[in-house]
LUMDREN-674110 format. One record per residue: x negated, y, z negated of N, C-alpha, C in turn; residue in three letters; residue number from 1. Coordinates in steps of 0.1 Angstrom, whole numbers, plus 5000, padded with zeros to 4 digits. Each point is the difference from the previous one (the first is absolute). Example, Ala and Ser with C-alpha at 12.3 -4.5 7.8 and 13.67 -1.06 7.14 Angstrom:
BEGIN
+-------+--------+------+--------+---------+------+-------+--------+------+-----+-----+
| neast | nnorth |  nup | caeast | canorth | caup | ceast | cnorth |  cup |   r |   k |
+-------+--------+------+--------+---------+------+-------+--------+------+-----+-----+
|  4868 |   4943 | 4922 |   5009 |    5012 | 5000 |  4991 |   5012 | 5000 | ALA |   1 |
|  5004 |   5011 | 5007 |   4991 |    5011 | 5000 |  5008 |   5011 | 4992 | SER |   2 |
+-------+--------+------+--------+---------+------+-------+--------+------+-----+-----+
***
This chain:
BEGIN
+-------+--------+------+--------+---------+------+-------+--------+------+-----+-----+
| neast | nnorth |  nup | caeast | canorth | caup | ceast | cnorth |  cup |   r |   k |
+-------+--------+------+--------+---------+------+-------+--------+------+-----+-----+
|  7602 |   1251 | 6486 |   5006 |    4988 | 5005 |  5000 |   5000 | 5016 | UNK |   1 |
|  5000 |   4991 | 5002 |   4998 |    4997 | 5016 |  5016 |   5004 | 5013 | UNK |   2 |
|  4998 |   5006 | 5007 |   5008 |    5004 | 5009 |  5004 |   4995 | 5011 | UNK |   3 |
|  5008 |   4995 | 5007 |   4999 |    4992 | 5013 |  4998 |   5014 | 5006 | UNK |   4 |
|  4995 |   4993 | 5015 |   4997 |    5012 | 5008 |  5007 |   5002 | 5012 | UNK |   5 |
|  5007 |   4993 | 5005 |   5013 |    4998 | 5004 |  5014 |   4996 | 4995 | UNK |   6 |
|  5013 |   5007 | 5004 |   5009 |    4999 | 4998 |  5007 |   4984 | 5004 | UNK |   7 |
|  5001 |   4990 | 4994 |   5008 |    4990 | 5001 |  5011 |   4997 | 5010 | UNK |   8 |
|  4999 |   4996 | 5014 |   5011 |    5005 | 5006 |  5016 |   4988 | 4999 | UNK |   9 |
|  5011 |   5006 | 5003 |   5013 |    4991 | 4996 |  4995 |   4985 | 5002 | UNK |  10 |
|  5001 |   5000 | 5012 |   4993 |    4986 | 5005 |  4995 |   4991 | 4997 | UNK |  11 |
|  4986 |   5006 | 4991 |   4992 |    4988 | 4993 |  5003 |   4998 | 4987 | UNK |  12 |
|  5007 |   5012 | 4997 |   5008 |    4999 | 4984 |  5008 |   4989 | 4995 | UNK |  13 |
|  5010 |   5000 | 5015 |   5015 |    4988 | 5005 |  4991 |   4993 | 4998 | UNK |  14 |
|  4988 |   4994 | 5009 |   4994 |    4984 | 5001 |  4998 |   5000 | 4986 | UNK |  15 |
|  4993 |   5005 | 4992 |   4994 |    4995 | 4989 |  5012 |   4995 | 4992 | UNK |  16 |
|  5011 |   5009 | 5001 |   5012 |    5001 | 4989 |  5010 |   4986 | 5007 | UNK |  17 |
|  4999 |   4995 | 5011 |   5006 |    4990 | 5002 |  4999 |   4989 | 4997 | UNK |  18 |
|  4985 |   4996 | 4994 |   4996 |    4987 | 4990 |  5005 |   4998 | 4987 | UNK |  19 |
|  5013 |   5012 | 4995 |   5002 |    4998 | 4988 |  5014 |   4997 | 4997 | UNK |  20 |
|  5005 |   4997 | 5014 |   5019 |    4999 | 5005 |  5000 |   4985 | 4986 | UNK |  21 |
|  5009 |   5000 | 4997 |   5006 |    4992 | 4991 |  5009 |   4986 | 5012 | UNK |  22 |
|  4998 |   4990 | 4992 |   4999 |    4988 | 5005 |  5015 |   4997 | 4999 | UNK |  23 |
|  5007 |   4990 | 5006 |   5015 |    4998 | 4996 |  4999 |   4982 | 4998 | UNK |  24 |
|  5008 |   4999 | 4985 |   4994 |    4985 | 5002 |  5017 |   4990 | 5007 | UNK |  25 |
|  4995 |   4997 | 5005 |   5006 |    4985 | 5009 |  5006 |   4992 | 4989 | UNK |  26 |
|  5016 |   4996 | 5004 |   5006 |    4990 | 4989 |  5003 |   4984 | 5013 | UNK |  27 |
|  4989 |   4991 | 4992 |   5008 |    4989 | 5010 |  5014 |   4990 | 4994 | UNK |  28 |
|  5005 |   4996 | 5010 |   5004 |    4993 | 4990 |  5002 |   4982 | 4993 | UNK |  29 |
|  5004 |   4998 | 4986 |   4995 |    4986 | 5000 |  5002 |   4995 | 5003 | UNK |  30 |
|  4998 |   4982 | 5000 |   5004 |    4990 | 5009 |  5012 |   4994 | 4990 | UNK |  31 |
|  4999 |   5001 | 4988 |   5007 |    4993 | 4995 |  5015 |   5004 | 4996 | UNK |  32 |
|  5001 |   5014 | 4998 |   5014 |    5011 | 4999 |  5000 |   5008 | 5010 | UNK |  33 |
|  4992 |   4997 | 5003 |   5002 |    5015 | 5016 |  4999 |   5019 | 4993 | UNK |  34 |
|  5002 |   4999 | 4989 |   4999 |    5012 | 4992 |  4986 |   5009 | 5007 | UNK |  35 |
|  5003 |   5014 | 5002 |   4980 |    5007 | 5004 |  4993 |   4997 | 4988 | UNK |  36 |
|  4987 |   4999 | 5001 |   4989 |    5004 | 4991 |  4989 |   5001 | 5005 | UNK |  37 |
|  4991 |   5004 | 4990 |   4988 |    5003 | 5008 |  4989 |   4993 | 5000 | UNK |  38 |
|  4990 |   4999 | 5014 |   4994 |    4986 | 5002 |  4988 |   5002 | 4991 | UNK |  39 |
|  4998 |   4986 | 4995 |   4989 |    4991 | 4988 |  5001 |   5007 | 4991 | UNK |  40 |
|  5016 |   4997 | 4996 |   5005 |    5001 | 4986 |  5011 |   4992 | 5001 | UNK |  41 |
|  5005 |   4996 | 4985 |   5009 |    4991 | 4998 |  5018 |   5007 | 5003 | UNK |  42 |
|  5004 |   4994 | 5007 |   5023 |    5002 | 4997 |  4999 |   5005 | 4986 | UNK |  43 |
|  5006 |   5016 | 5002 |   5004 |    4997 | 4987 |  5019 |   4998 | 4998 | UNK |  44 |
|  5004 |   4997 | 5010 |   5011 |    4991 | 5002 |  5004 |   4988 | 4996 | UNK |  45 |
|  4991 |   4991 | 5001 |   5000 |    4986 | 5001 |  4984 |   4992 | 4990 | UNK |  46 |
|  4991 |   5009 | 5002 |   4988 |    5000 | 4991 |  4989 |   4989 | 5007 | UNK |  47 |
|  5003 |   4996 | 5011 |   4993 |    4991 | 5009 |  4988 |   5010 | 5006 | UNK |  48 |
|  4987 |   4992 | 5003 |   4992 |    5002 | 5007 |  4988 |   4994 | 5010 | UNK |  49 |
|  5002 |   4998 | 5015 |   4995 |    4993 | 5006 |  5008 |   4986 | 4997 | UNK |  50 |
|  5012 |   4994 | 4999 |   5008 |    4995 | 5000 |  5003 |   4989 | 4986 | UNK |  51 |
|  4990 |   5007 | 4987 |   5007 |    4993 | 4992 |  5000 |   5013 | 4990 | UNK |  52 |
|  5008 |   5000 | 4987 |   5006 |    5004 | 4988 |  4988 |   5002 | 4994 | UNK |  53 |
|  4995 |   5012 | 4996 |   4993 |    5006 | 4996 |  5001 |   5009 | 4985 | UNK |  54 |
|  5012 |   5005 | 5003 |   5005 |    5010 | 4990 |  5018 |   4990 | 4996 | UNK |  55 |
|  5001 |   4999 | 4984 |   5008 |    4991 | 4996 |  5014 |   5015 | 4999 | UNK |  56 |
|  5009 |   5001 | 5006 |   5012 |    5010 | 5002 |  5011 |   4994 | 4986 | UNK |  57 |
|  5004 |   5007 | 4992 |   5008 |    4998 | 4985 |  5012 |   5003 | 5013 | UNK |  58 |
|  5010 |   4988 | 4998 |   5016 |    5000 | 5009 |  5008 |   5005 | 4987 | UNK |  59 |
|  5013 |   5011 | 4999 |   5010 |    5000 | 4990 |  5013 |   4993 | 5007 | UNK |  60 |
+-------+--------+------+--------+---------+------+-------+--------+------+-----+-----+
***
């Protein structure tokens, strides 16, 4: 099997290993309850999306 022939130094290790940081997702929030969610998806508060009713919510 094949050997690198130099030692990998910290440095270029870090760069490579920094394209794999994990993302944090953003809650905006809606227009219609003000509740967070997350964007281009529906309230699941209120069930509205882009300002009409999308998802029908069962009230007890």
């Amino acid at each position: 099997m094949p050997v690198p022939k130099k030692k990998t130094s910290q440095r270029r290790r870090d760069q490579r290993r920094s394209q794999q940081k994990l993302s944090v997702d953003v809650a905006s929030l809606c227009p219609q309850c003000k509740s967070p969610k997350l964007p281009h998806r529906a309230c699941t508060k209120c069930g509205t999306y882009k300002g009409r009713e999308v998802i029908v919510l069962e009230t007890d």
